[in-house]
N, C-alpha and C positions, 0 to 999 in steps of 0.2 A: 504493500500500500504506500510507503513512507516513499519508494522508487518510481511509483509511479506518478505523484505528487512533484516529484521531484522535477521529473520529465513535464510538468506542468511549469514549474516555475521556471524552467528552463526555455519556455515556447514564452514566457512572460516578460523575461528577462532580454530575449533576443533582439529587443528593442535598444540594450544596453552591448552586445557580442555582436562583431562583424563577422568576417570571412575566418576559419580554424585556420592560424600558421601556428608552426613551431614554436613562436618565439611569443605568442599572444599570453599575457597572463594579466585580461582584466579586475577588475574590482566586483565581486557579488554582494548581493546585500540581498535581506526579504523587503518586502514589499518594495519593489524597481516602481512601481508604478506612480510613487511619488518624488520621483525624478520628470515625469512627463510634463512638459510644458502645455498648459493645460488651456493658455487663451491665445486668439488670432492673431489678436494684435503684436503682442511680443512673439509668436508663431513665424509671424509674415518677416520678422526683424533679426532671425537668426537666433531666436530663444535670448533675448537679452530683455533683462527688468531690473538689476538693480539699480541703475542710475538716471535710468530714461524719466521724459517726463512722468507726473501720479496720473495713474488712470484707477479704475472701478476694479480692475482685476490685480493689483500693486498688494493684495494677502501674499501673494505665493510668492512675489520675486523680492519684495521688501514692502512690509507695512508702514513703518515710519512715512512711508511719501503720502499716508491717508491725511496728514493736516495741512498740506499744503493743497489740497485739490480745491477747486473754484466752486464749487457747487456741495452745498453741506450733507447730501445722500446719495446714495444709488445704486443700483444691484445689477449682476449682469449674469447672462444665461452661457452658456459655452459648450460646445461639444467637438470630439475627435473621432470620428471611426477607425480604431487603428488597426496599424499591419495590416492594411488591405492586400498588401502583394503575397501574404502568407493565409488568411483568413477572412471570411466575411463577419462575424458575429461578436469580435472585441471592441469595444468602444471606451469613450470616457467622459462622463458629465459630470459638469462645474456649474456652482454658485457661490458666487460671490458678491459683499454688498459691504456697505460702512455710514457710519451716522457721522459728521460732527458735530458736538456740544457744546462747542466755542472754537475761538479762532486758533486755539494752542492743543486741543486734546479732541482725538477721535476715538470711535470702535468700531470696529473689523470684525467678520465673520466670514466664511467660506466652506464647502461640503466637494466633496470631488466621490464621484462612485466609480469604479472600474470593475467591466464584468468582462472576465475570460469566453464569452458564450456558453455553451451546450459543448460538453465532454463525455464520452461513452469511455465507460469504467471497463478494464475487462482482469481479471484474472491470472495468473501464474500459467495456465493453460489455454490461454487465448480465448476463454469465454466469457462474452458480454456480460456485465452486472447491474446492467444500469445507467445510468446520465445523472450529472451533477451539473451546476452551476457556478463554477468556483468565481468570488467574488470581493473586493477590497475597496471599504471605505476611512475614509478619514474627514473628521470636522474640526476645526479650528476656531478659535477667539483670538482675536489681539487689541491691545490698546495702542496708543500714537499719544506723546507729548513733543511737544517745541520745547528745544531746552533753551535757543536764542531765536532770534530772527529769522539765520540761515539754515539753522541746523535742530533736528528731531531726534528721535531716538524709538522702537517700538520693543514689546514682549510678547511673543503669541503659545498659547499651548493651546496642544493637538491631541487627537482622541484615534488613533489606528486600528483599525479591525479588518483581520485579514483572513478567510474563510477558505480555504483551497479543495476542502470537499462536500463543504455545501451539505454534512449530516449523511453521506452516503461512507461506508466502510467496506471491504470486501471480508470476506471470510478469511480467518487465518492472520489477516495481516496486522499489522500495527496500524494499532488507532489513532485517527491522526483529529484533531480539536483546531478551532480555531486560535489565531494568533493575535493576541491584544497586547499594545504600548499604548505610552503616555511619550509626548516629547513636546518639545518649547524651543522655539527662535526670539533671537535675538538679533536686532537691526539697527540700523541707524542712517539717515538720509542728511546730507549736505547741499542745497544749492544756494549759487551768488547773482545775483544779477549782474547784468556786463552792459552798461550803456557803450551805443554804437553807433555811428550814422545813419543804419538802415532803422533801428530801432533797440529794444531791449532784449537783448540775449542771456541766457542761462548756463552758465557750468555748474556741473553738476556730480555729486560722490556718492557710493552708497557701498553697502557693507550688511551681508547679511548670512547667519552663521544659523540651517534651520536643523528640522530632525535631531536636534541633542533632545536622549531620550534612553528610554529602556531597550535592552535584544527584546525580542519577538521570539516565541518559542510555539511550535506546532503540536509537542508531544507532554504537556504538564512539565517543560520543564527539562526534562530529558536531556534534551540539545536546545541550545538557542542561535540565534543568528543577528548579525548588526542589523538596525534600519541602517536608510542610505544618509546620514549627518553629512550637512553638505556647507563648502565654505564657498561665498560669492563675493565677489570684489566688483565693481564696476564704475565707469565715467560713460559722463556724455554732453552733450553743448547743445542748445538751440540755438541756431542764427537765423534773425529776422532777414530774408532778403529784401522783403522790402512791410507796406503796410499790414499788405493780403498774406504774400508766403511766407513758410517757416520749412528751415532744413533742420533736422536732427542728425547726429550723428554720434553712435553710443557705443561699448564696448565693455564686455564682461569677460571675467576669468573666473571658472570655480573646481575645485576639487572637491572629491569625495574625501572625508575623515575616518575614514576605515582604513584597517592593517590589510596590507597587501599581501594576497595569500603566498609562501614559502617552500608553499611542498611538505614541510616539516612541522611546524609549529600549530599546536589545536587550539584554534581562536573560541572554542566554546566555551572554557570558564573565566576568559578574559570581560573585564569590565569593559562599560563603554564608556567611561573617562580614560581607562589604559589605554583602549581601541585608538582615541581622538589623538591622543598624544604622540601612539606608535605610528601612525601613519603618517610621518613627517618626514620618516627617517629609515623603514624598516624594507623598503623595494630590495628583493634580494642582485638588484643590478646596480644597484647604488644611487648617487644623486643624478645619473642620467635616466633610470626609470623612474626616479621622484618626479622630475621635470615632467617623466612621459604624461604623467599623469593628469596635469594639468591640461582644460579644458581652454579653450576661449573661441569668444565669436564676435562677429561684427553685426554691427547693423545702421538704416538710416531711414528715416522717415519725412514726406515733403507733404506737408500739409498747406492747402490752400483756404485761406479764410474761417481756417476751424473747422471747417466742413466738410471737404475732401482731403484722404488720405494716400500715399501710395507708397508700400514699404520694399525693402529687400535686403536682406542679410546673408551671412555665411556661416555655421559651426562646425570647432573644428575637433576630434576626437584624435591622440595619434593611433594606428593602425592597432601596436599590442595593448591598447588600454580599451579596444571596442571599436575600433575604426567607422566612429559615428562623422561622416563628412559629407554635407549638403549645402545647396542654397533656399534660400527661404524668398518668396516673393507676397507680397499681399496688399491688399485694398482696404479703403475704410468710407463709410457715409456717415455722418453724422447730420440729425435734423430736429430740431427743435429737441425733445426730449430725449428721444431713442440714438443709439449709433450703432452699426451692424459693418462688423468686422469681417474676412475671409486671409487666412493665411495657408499658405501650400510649400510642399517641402522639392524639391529636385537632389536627387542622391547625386556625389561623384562618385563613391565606391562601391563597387560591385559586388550586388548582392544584396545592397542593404535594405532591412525591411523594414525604414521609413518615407522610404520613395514613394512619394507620391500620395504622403499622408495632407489632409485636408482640415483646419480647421474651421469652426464658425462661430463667431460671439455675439452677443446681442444685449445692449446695456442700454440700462434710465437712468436719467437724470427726477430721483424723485424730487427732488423742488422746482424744478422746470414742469414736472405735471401738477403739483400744489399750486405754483404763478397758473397753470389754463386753467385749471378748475375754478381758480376765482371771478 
C-alpha cells in the first residue's frame, strides 16, 4: 500500500522532476503541491510575487504587500488544470481575499485545494481494489503591519491536510492515514517611490520565508517527511512611461530549506529546524550543488491605464535540481470592479510536464462594488 502511495506522490511531484540523468538529485518534500504557483497573474510573469506590485492574490508570494494595496478589500477566484500533457483530471483551486482596517494593518486569508483525480487501487497481484480520490488542502491566515512609510512586515499560519488514499486501504498492506501540519511564514515588503520625469516610479524589496512548520507523517508517525519551507528573495521597479503606461520589471530567487538527500543519511528523525539549517551546506557536491539549487526567474508586466495588462517571464530550474525551465506569457483586463487574469506556460526542456499549463484568475474589488451599490 505504502508503495503504491508512493508511486502516487511520485506522479505529484513530477511537476517538481524533469528528465532521469545520472547526475539528477532533486529536493523531495510531501505535499509539492504547495510549491504551485497558484494565480495568473504572477503565472503569466515567470512565477514571481515577492517584490512585484500588491495584488489580491500577494497570500502566497508575500502578504506584507496586503497594506499597501489601493483598494481596502477583495477576493479572487483562480484555477490550474495541471499536467495536462501527462493527465486530464489534476487541477488546483484558489481563494484568496484580505480586508484593510486602516491604512497601516491588514488581514489575509486564502484556501488552495489540489485533487490528484480518480486513481484505481490495485493489489500485489494486479487486481483492481477500487478508486480513490487522493487529495491536499491547505488554509491560511495572515496579518500585514506598516512598520514605517516604506516598509511592512507580515505572519501567516497555515493549516495542511494531505489525504493520499482518500479512506481506501488494500488488504495486507500498511495503512496509510492522512497527513496533517501546522506551518507559519514570515515576510516583509519594502517599497520607495522614485520621482521621475515621466512620473512616479516604484522600487521595490521583498523577502518571504513560508512552510516553517511541522514533517507530515502518513503512517501515525512511523516515518515522516519535510513540507516544502521555502526561502524567496525578490526586486522589482515600476516605471511610468508616461501618464497612461507602466512597465514593470521584477525578479525573484528562492530555494527550498530542506536537507539535500545523500544516499546515506535518514532524514526521518531529523527536526525541521535541523532540516532548515542543514540545507545550507549539506549538497553532497558541495557549494557548487548548493548554488544548483537555487531557483530564479524573471519577469515584466506593461500595463496600460490600469486596465490593460500584458505579461511574460522566464523560470529557471538547473537541470539536476528538477530541470523546471519555461517561458511564461499572459494577459490581464481589469474593469471597474472585477479583473480577469490568463497566464500560460511554454516548456524549453524536454519533457517537461508543465508545458502548456494554463492558468485563470478572476478578482473584486469589494469597495468598488460597495461605491455601485450606493
Amino acid at each position: 500500500m505504502k508503495k503504491i502511495f508512493f508511486i502516487v506522490t511520485v506522479i505529484l511531484s513530477s511537476s517538481l522532476i524533469g528528465n532521469a540523468q545520472e547526475k539528477n538529485n532533486p529536493i523531495i518534500t510531501a505535499v509539492p503541491s504547495l510549491t504551485i504557483a497558484p494565480d495568473a497573474r504572477a503565472g503569466g510573469m515567470g512565477d514571481i510575487g515577492a517584490a512585484s506590485s500588491p495584488d489580491v492574490n500577494s497570500q502566497y508570494w508575500n502578504p506584507a504587500k496586503y497594506v499597501f494595496m489601493e483598494s481596502n478589500a477583495g477576493f479572487s477566484l483562480s484555477y490550474t488544470p495541471w499536467l495536462r500533457q501527462l493527465v486530464t483530471d489534476i487541477d488546483l483551486a484558489y481563494l484568496a481575499g484580505y480586508y484593510k482596517f486602516s491604512d497601516n494593518s491588514a488581514v489575509s486569508m486564502s484556501m488552495r485545494y489540489f485533487s490528484l483525480g480518480d486513481i484505481t487501487l490495485m493489489d500485489q497481484l494486479g487486481e483492481p481494489q477500487g478508486s480513490t480520490h487522493p487529495n491536499e488542502l491547505a488554509v491560511d491566515g495572515a496579518f500585514s503591519q506598516k512598520l514605517s512609510e516604506n516598509l511592512s512586515a507580515s505572519v501567516a499560519l497555515r493549516f495542511i491536510y494531505s489525504d493520499l488514499n482518500n479512506g481506501m486501504n488494500l488488504s495486507g498492506g500498511t495503512e496509510m492515514y492522512p497527513g496533517i501540519s501546522v506551518a507559519g511564514d514570515v515576510s516583509s515588503y519594502y517599497r520607495l517611490p522614485i520621482t521621475l520625469s515621466t512620473g512616479t516610479g516604484n522600487l521595490s524589496f521583498g523577502l518571504n520565508i513560508s512552510n516553517i512548520g511541522a514533517k507530515i507523517s502518513y503512517d501515525e508517525n512511523v516515518t515522516s517527511n519535510f513540507i516544502p519551507t521555502n526561502l524567496r528573495l525578490g526586486t522589482s521597479f515600476d516605471y511610468p512611461l508616461d501618464e497612461y503606461q507602466t512597465l514593470t520589471v521584477s525578479a525573484d530567487i528562492n530555494k527550498l530549506l530542506v536537507p539535500t538527500p545523500d544516499g546515506v543519511t535518514d532524514f526521518n528523525d531529523m527536526t525541521m529546524l535541523s532540516g532548515v539549517f542543514r540545507s545550507f551546506s549539506d549538497a553532497p557536491g558541495g557549494t557548487s550543488e548548493e548554488m544548483q539549487e537555487i531557483m530564479w526567474s524573471l519577469g515584466a508586466e506593461y500595463a496600460y491605464n490600469k486596465q490593460f495588462f500584458v505579461r511574460a517571464g522566464y523560470f529557471n530550474e538547473n537541470q539536476y535540481k528538477g530541470n523546471r525551465k519555461y517561458f511564461t506569457a499572459g494577459a490581464g483586463f481589469k474593469l471597474n470592479i472585477f479583473q480577469l487574469d490568463a497566464g500560460y506556460v511554454i516548456s524549453t526542456s524536454q519533457s517537461n510536464p508543465l508545458d502548456q499549463t494554463l492558468r485563470f484568475s478572476l478578482s473584486f474589488d469589494l469597495f468598488g462594488l460597495k461605491n455601485l451599490m450606493k
